[in-house]
N, C-alpha and C positions, 0 to 999 in steps of 0.2 A: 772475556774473549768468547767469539758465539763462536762453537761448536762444529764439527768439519759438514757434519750433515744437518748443523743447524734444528730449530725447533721449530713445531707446527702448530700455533695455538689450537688448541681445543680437541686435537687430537693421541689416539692413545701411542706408546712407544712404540716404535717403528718395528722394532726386533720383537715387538712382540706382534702377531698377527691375531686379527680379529675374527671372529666365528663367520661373518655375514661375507670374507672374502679369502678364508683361507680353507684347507682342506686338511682334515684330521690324520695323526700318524697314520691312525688305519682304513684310511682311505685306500684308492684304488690306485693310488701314486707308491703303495708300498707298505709296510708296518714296519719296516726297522728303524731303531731310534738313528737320527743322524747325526748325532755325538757319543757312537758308541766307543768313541775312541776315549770319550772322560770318564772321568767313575762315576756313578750310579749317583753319588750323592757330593758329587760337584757340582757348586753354581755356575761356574761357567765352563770354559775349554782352554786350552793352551794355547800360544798365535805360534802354533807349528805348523811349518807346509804337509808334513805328512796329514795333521788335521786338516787344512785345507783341502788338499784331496781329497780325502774321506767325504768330505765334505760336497764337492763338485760331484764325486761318483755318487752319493747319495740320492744326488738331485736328477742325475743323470740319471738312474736306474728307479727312478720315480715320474720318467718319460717328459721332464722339461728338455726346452729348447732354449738354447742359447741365443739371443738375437742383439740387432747393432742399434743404434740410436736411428734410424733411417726408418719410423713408421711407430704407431701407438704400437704399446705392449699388450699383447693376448694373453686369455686365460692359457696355462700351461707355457708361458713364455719369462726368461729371465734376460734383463739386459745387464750383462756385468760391467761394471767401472773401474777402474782403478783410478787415483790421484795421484799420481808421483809426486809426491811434497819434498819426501825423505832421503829417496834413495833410487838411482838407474840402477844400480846393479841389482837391488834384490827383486826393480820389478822384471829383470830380465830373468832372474831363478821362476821368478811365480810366471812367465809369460811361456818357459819352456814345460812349469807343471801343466799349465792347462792345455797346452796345444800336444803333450803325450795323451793327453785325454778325447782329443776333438774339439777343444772349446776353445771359441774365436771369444775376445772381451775387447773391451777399448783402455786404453792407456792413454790418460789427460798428463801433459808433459807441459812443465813451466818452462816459460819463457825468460822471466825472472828471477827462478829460482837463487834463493844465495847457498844452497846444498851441492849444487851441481852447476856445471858449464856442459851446454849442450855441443860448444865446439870444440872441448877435449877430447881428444882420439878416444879413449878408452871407453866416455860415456857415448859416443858417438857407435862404437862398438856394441853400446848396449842396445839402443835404440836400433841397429841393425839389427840385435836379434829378435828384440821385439815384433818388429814392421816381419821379416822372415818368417817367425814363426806364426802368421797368417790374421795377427790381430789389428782392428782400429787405433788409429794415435788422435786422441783429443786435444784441446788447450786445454790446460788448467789454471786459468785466468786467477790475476789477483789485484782484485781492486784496489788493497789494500797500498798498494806499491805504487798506487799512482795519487791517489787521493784518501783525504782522511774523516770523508762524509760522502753522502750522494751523490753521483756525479749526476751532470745534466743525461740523460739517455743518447744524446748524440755524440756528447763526449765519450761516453762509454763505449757503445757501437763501432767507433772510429778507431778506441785502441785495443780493442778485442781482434778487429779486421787488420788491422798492424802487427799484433801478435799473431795471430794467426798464418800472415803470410810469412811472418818469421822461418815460425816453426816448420811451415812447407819446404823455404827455401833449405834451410839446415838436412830435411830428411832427401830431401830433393836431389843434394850437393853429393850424397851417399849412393841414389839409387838412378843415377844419371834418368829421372824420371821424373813425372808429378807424381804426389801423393798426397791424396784428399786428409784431410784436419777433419772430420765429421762431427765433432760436438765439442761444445764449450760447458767445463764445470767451473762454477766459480768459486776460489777459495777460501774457507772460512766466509760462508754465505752470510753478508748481511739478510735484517730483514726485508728490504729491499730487494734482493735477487731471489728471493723464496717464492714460486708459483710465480711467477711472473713470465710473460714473454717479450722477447727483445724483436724488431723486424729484418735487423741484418745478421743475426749467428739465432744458431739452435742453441739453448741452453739444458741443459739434464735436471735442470729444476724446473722446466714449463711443467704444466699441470700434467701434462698427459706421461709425464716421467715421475712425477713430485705429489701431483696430490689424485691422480686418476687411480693409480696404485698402489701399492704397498711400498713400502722405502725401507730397505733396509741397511743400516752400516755398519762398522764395525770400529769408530772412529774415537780414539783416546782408550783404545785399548778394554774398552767397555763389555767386549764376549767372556774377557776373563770370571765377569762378575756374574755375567746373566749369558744366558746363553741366545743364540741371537731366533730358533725358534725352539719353543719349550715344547705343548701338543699340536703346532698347527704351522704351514706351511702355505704362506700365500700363494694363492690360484694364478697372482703376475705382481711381480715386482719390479726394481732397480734393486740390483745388490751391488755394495759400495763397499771394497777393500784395497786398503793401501798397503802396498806391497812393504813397504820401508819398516812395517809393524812385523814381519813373519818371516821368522830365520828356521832354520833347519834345527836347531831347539830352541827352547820359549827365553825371550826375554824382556824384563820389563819394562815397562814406556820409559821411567828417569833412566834405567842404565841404557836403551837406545839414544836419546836426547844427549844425555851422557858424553855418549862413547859421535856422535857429531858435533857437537861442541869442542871436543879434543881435537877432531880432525879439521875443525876449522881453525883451531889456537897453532894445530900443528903448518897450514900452509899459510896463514900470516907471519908465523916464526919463517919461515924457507923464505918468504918471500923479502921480509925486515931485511932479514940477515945479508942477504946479497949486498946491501947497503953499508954495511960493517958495523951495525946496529947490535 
């Protein structure tokens, strides 16, 4: 299975930044470590929102700017992503951490997801508070769901623009309005959607998001191990966190997997049973 932020031949790990484009703890962006919420001699960090904040105010008090998929990334500029794969509601807890803080991100929302229905009231409630609390909503495209190789590029263009208007009409139906889809992440990136550009959708993996920058993610739970910057702090990145990873205390990837596997055994049992199954 490749990877939610995929690999980049010949390049070094994303979470970790390189001397020639990042900027030392003690640079002018700050000196205090940004994981001081782990112990000294921990490899990595917790997927706790309190660390996450620590984390965003760190950056924030190191004079980055938070900005949208809407134009290349600047020195001193971060564009935040999140994938909704897992969970609406937790990206609705992480959409209210950031906007107590100021920080507008985009939130990629499947169309197909089998985790969630976007046209359940309650997840529908989530995505309100998302879109409220002032941040971007993307696709979070999944090739996988349609095809099980390469698709032609026009095939693919056509049902990205299909999803896409999906997802509009869904947030649309909520805020008696339009509301722009501004980027497309694709999930579980083949090597095919890696730097690549498409001419009918933005993708978050064109070069000037993917390989212009620093790329950082936090995908299979991999910050617990390594921390995603040890001495150095890219000058412009993509930071890539899935909200469905980060509860209000740490838990780990099998018991989240886990504990959605349950919940989907649990609404097929509701659903059988009607049947007197």
């Amino acid at each position: 299975m490749t990877s939610e932020d995929g690999e980049r031949d010949g390049r070094a790990d994303p979470a970790i930044a390189t001397a020639s484009t990042a900027r030392s703890i003690d640079s002018d962006r700050g000196t205090a470590d940004p994981w001081s919420q782990a112990p000294d001699d921990a490899a990595g960090i917790p997927y706790e929102l309190d660390v996450y904040a620590g984390l965003l105010e760190t950056l924030l008090a190191r004079g980055y700017e938070f900005v949208g998929f809407d134009g290349a990334i600047e020195d001193g500029q971060i564009a935040l992503r999140h994938d909704v794969d897992l969970s609406l509601s937790r990206a609705a807890e992480m959409a209210r951490v950031e906007a107590a803080l100021g920080i507008e991100s985009t939130y990629c929302l499947q169309v197909t997801a089998p985790l969630y229905d976007l046209l359940v009231p309650e997840n529908r409630r989530h995505v309100r508070t998302i879109v409220e609390a002032g941040h971007d909503v993307g696709l979070h495209f999944d090739p996988h769901y349609y095809w099980e190789s390469e698709p032609v590029v026009d095939d693919l263009e056509l049902r990205v623009l299909d999803d896409r208007s999906a997802l509009s009409r869904v947030i649309a139906d909520d805020f008696h309005r339009s509301v722009s889809v501004v980027a497309t992440s694709i999930h579980q990136p083949p090597n095919w959607a890696l730097g690549a550009t498409f001419e009918a959708f933005q993708s978050t993996y064109e070069p000037r998001y993917f390989l212009d920058v620093e790329y950082v993610s936090d995908s299979a739970g991999k910050w617990r191990v390594q921390r995603p910057f040890e001495d150095e702090v890219p000058d412009a990145m993509q930071l890539l966190v899935h909200p469905g990873l980060w509860h209000r205390e740490d838990h780990s990837l099998a018991a989240i997997l886990e504990d959605h596997r349950e919940q989907c055994r649990e609404r097929i049992d509701r659903y059988v049973g009607a049947f007197g199954g």
